[in-house]
C-alpha positions in Angstrom: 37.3 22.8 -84.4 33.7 21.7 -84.0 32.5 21.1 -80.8 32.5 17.0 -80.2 34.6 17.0 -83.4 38.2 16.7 -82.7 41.0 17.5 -85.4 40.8 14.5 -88.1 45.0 15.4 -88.5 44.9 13.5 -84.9 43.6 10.5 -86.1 45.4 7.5 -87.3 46.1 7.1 -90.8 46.7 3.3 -91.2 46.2 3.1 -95.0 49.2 5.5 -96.3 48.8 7.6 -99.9 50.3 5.6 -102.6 49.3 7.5 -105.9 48.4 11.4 -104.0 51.4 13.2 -102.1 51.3 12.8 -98.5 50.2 15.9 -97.5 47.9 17.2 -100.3 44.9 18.8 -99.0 41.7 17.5 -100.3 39.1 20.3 -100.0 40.8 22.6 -102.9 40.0 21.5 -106.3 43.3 22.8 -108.2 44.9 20.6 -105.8 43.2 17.7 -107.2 42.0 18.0 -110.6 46.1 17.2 -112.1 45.3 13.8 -110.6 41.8 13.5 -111.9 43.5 14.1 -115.4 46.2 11.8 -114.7 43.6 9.3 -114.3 41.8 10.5 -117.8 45.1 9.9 -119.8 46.2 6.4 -118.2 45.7 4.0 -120.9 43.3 1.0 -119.8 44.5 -1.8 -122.6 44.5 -4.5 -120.6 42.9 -5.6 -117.1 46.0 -4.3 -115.2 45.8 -1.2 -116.8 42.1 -1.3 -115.0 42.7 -2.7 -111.9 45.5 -0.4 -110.7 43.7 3.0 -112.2 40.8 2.1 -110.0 42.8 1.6 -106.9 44.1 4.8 -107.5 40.9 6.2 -108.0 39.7 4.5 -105.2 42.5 6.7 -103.1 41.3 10.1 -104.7 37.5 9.6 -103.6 38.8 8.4 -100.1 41.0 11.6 -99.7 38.0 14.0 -101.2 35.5 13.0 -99.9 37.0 12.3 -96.2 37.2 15.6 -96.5 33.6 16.3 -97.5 32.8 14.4 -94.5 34.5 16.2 -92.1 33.0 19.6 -93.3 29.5 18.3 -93.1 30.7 17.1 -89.7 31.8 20.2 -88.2 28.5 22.1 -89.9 26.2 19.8 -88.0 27.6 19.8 -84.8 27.2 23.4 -84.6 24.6 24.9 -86.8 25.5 28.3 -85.4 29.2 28.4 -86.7 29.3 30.8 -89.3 32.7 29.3 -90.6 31.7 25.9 -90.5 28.5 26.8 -92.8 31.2 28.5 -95.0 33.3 25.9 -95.3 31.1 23.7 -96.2 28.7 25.5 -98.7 32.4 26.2 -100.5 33.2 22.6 -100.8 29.3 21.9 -102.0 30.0 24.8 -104.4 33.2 24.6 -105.9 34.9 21.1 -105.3 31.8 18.2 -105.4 30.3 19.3 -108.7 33.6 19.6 -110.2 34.3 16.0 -109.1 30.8 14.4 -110.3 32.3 15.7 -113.4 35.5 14.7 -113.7 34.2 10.9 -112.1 31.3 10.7 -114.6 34.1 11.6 -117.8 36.4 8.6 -116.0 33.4 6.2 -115.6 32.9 6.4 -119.5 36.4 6.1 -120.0 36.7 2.7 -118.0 33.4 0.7 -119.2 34.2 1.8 -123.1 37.6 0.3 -122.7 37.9 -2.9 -124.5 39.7 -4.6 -121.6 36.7 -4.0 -119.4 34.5 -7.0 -120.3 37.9 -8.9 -119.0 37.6 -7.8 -115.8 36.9 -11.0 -113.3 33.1 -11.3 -113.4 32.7 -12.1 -109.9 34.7 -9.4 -108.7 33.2 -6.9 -110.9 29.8 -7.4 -111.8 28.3 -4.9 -108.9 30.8 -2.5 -109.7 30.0 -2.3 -113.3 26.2 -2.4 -113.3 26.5 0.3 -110.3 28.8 2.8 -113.2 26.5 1.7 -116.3 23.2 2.9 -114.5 25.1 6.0 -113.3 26.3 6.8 -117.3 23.0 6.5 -118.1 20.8 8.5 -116.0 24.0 11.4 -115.6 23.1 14.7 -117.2 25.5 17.9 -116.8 22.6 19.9 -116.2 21.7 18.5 -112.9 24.9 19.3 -111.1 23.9 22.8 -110.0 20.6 21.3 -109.3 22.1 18.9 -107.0 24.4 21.9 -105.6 21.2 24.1 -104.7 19.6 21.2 -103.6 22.7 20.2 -100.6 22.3 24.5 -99.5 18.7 23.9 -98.7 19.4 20.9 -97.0 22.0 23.4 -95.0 18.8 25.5 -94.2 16.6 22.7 -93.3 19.4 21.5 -90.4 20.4 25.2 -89.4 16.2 25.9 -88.8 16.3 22.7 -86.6 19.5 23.3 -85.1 18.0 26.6 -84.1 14.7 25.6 -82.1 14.4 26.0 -78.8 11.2 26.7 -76.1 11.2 28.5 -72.3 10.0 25.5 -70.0 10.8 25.0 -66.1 12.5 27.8 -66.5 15.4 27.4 -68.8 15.7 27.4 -72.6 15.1 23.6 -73.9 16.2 22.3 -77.5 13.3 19.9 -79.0 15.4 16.8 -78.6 15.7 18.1 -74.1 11.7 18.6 -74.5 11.2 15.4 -75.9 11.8 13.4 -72.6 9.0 15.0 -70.8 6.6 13.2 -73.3 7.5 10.2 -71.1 6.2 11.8 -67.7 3.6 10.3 -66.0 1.8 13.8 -65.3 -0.2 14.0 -68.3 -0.6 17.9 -67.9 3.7 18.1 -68.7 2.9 15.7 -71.4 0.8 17.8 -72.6 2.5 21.3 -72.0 5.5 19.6 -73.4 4.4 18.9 -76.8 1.9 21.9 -77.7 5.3 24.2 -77.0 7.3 21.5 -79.5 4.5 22.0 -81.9 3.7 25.4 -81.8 7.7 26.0 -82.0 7.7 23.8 -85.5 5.0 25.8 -86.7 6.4 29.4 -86.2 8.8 28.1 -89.6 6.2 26.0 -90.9 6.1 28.9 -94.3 10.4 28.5 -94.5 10.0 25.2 -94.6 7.0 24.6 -96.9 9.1 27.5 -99.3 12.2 24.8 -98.8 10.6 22.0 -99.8 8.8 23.4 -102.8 12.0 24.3 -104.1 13.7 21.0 -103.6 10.5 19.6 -105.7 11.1 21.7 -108.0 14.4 21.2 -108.3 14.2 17.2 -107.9 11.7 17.2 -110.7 14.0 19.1 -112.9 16.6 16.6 -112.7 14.0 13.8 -113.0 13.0 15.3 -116.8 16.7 16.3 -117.7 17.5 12.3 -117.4 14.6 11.6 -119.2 12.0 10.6 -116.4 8.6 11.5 -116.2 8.9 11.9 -112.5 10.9 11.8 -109.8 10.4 8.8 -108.0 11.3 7.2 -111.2 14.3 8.8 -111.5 15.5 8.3 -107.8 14.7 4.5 -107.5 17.0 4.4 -110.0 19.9 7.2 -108.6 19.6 4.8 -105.6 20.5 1.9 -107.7 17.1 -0.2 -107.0 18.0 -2.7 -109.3 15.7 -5.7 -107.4 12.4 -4.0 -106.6 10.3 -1.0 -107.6 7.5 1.0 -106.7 5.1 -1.8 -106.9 6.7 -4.0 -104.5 7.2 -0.3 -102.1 3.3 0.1 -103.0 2.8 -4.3 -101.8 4.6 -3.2 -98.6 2.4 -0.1 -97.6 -0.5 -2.7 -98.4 0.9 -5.2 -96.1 1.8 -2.9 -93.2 -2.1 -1.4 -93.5 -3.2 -5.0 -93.2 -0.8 -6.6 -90.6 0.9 -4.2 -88.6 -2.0 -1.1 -88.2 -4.4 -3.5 -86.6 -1.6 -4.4 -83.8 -0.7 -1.1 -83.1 -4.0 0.0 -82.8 -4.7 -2.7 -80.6 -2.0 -1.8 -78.4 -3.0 1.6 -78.6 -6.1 0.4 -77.5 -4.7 -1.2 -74.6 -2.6 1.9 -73.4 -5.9 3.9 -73.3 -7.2 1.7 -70.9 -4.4 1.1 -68.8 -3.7 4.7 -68.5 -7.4 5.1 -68.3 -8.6 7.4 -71.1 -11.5 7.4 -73.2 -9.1 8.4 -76.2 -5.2 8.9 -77.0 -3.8 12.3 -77.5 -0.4 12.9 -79.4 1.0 13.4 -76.3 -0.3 9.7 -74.5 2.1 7.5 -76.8 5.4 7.9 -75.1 5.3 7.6 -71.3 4.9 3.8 -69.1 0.8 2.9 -69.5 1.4 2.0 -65.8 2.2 5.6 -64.7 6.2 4.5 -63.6 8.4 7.5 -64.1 10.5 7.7 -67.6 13.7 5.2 -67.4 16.9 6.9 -66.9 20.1 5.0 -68.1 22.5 7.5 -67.9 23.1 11.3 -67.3 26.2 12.3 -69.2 26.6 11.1 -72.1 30.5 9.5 -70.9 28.0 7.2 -68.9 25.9 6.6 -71.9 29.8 5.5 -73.9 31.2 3.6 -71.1 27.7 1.4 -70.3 27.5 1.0 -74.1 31.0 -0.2 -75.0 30.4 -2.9 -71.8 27.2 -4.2 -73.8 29.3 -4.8 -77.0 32.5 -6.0 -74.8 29.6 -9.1 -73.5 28.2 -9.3 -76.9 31.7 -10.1 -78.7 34.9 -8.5 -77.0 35.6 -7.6 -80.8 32.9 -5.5 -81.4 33.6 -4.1 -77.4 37.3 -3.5 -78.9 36.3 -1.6 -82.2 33.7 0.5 -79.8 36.6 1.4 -77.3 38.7 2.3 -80.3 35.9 4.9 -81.8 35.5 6.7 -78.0 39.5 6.8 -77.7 39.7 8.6 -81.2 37.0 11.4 -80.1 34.7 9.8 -82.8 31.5 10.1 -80.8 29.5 13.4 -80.7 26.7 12.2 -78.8 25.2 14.9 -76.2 22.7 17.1 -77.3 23.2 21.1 -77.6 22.0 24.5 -78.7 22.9 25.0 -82.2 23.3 21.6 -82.9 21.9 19.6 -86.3 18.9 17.1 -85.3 18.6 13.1 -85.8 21.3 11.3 -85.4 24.2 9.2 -88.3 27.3 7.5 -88.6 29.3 9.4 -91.5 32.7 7.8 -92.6 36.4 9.2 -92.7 36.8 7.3 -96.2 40.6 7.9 -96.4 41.1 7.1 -92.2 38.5 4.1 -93.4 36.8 5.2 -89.4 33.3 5.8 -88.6 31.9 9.0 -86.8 29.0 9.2 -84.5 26.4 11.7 -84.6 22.9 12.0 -82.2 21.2 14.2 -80.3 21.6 12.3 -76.3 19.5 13.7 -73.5 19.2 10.9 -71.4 16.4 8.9 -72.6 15.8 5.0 -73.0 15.3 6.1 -76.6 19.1 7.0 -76.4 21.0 3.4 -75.5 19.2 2.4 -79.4 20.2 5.1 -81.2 23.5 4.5 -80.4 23.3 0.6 -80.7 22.1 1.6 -83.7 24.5 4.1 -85.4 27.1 1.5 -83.9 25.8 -1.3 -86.1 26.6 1.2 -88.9 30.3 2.0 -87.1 30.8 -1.7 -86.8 30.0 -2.6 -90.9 32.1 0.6 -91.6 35.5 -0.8 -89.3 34.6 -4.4 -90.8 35.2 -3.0 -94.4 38.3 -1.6 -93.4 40.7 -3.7 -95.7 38.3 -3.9 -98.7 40.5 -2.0 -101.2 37.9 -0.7 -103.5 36.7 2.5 -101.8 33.3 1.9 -104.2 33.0 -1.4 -102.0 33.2 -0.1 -98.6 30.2 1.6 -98.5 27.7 -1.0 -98.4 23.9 -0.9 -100.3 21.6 0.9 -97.7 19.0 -1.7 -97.7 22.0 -3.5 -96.1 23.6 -1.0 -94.3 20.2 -0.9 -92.3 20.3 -4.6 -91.8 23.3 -4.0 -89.7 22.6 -1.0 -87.6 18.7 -3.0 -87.2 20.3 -5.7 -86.6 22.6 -4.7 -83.7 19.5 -3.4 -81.5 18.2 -6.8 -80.7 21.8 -8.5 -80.4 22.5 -5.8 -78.0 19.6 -6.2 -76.0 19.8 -8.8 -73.5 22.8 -6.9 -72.0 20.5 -4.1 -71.0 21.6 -5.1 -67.3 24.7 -2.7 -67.8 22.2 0.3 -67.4 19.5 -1.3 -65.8 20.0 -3.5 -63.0 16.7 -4.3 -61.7 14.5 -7.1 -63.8 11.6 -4.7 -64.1 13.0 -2.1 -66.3 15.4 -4.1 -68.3 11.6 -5.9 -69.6 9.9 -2.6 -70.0 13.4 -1.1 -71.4 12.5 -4.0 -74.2 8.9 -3.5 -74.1 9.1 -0.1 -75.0 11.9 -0.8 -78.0 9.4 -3.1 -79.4 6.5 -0.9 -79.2 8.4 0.9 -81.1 9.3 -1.5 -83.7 5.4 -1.5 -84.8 5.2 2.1 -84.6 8.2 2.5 -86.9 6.7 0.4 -89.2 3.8 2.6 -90.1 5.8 5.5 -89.9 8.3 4.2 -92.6 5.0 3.2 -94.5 3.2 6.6 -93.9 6.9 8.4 -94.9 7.2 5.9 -97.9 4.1 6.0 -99.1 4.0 10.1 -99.1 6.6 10.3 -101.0 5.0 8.2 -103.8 2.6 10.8 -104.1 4.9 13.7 -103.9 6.9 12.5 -106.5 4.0 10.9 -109.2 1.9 14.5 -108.8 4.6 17.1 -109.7 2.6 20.7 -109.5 0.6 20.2 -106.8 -0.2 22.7 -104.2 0.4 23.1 -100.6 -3.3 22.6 -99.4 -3.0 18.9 -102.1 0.1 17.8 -100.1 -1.4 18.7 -96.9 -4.4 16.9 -97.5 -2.5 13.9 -99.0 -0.4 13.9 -96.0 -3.4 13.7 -93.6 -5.3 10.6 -95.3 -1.7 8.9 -95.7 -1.2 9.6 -92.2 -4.5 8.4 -91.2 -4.5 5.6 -93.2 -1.7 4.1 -91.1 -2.0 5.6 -87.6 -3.1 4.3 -84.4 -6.0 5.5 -82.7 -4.7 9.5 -81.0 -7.4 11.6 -81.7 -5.6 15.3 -83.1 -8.7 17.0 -83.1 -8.1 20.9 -82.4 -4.3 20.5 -83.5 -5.5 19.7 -87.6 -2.6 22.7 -88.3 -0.1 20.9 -86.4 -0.9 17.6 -88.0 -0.8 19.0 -91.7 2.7 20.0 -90.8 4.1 16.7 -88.6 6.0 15.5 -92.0 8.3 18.8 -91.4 9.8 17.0 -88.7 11.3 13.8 -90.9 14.3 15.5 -91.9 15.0 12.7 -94.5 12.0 14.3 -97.0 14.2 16.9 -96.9 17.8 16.0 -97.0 17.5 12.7 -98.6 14.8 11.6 -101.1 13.1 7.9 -100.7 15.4 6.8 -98.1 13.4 5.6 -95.4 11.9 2.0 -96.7 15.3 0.7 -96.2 14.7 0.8 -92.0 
């Protein structure tokens, strides 16, 4: 079993199989294709016919892709685990493209029967203008795509999982190295992040290799479904039905005019209360008043227990689904060697439970990623009892409204981890510092992928040079002069360019 990943058969299973036996295993697709066909022959004359054939495919996703989950689980939260990589390239390989198939085939088979214009309009409508857009832009030919796509996504992680640097004398992960960018000694600071750097560029070439083949491959798909690129094609894979590129392109505009100016006043400010002439990359993380980096916890049951107190005082029902998720094992929260970066929540669809995954070390930083990815946990145990596994997993743009959302209701219960005044107001001070900086990052992220996408064929020096004026155009005011490599290469680092396409606005 994966490290901070206990067995899944351990769990709770509070929704029991009705249509699949009991104990069919999910991850083998001659186990599952008779009831993919079972479904294919059902006849659909009459809303009934409908509405029980799509709980019961409802109970086929949940099993199948519960147990996608847990494979991608196990792979991330060690890297390292030959097996883990096995098992889950075999289910990437062999069982998901088979099931895009067979779902694609029962899609058609529901919206062309006559009864389905009968189905309650209310209940429906998202449901069926969710299947239409995916009939329309499905092509055959993209499933290997999509397959080769998911293994160098596997790279991507296992790269990241592997980087470490010597400093103090022990072997550091990137995630351990990144709390020294909060010391007040600017020469750490500084020693800190020229290692992080230099250790990104050393598989700066596998990576640039990686992503040209996922553009290649993406823009592949884009012209199979008929799209002249593939932004196009992906707002609407992501089911974008209520805004485009131009209202994407009206938010970049309004960040660059609203939000750049604050932060680099602010930047401005930290210059002089940390007084320096300029900002280095390595000046934007630690207290402008020289206080040593805020330490909440140590371990990372510390980190759980202060954390499930916050939600208990928030709402004892969110404190009572929390408590729930740490008695199942469904937190993975401590950093580790070998371990996938970022953090998510993924879901257990036929359990109907969240998991948590980050990459803890101790930081400020930390208590919000996990009132974050709890916001996610919470919407996830909330849909419990929807019956319709395609209405459990909610739109992202919403899905981030939640896990958004929970960071400011959490935060005036940051007393559980800091008592003293002083550094539950710099605790917040800090978080929304970080709210404007995330901004222009999610511009600067958004925004580079709009070019990517709308100038297929370019070349590596283009997209470096791209990168830089987008970067630029909605930076604060660190100077990067003498690290112009490391800055054509800082996009590496946002694994969502790599792993998943124009999702990033949504934050």
């Amino acid at each position: 079993m994966a490290k901070g990943f206990i067995d899944p058969k351990e769990l709770p299973c509070e929704f029991p199989r009705r249509f699949l036996p009991p104990d069919l295993p999910a991850g083998e697709w001659e186990e599952i294709a008779p009831f993919f066909e079972d479904l294919e022959k059902r006849k659909l004359d009459s809303q009934k016919d409908i509405e029980g054939a799509l709980l019961d495919l409802s109970e086929l996703l949940s099993a199948v892709e519960e147990e996608g989950a847990i494979r991608y689980i196990r792979m991330t939260c060690d890297t390292a685990n030959p097996e883990y990589e096995k098992d889950y390239l075999k289910f990437v390989e062999e069982v998901a493209p088979k099931v895009e198939e067979a779902l694609h085939r029962l899609r058609v088979k529901f919206a062309t029967s006559p009864a389905w214009k009968d189905l309650d309009e209310k209940r429906y409508l998202v449901l069926k203008r969710k299947w239409e857009n995916a009939i329309a832009i499905f092509r055959e030919e993209n499933i290997p795509l999509k397959v080769e796509e998911e293994k160098l996504g596997q790279r991507y992680q296992k790269i990241f999982g592997a980087m470490t640097v010597e400093f103090e004398g022990r072997t550091q992960t990137l995630q351990q190295m990144a709390k020294y960018l909060e010391e007040p000694d600017r020469r750490i600071r500084e020693k800190a992040w020229e290692l992080m750097a230099e250790r990104r560029l050393k598989d700066r070439e596998e990576l640039e290799s990686i992503f040209e083949e996922l553009l290649s491959l993406r823009q592949k798909r884009a012209e199979n479904a008929g799209f002249e690129n593939f932004r196009d094609y992906a707002f609407r894979e992501r089911e974008r039905f209520d805004y485009g590129p131009k209202e994407c392109e009206a938010f970049h505009k309004g960040v660059e005019e609203a939000v750049v100016p604050l932060l680099r006043h602010l930047h401005k400010e930290r210059a002089k209360r940390l007084g320096l002439k300029k900002l280095r990359p390595w000046d934007l993380l630690c207290d402008p008043e020289g206080r040593p980096p805020l330490k909440p916890f140590r371990e990372a049951e510390e980190l759980v227990a202060g954390v499930q107190e916050v939600f208990l005082r928030l709402d004892p029902r969110l404190g009572e689904l929390f408590r729930r998720m740490a008695e199942f094992g469904l937190l993975d929260l401590a950093n580790r060697p070998g371990k996938a970066p970022g953090g998510y929540q993924s879901t257990l669809t036929e359990r109907r439970l969240p998991f948590i995954f980050m990459n803890a070390v101790g930081r400020d930083q930390d208590l919000w990623t996990l009132f974050h990815e709890s916001g996610h946990a919470f919407h996830t145990l909330l849909s419990r009892d929807e019956p319709l596994h395609m209405y459990r997993d909610p739109p992202l743009e919403f899905a981030e409204v939640a896990s958004m959302g929970i960071e400011l209701l959490a935060s005036p219960f940051l007393d559980v981890f800091y008592p003293e005044e002083a550094d539950r107001r710099r605790s917040l001070e800090e978080h929304l510092y970080g709210i404007v900086r995330l901004l222009c990052w999610v511009a600067t992220i958004d925004a580079f992928q709009h070019w990517i996408y709308t100038h297929p064929g370019h070349s590596r020096a283009e997209r470096h040079k791209a990168w830089v004026e987008i970067f630029q155009r909605f930076s604060g005011l660190e100077d990067w002069s003498g690290y112009e490599e490391v800055l054509e290469h800082e996009w590496h680092r946002q694994l969502h360019l790599f792993l998943a396409p124009f999702y990033y606005i949504e934050y």
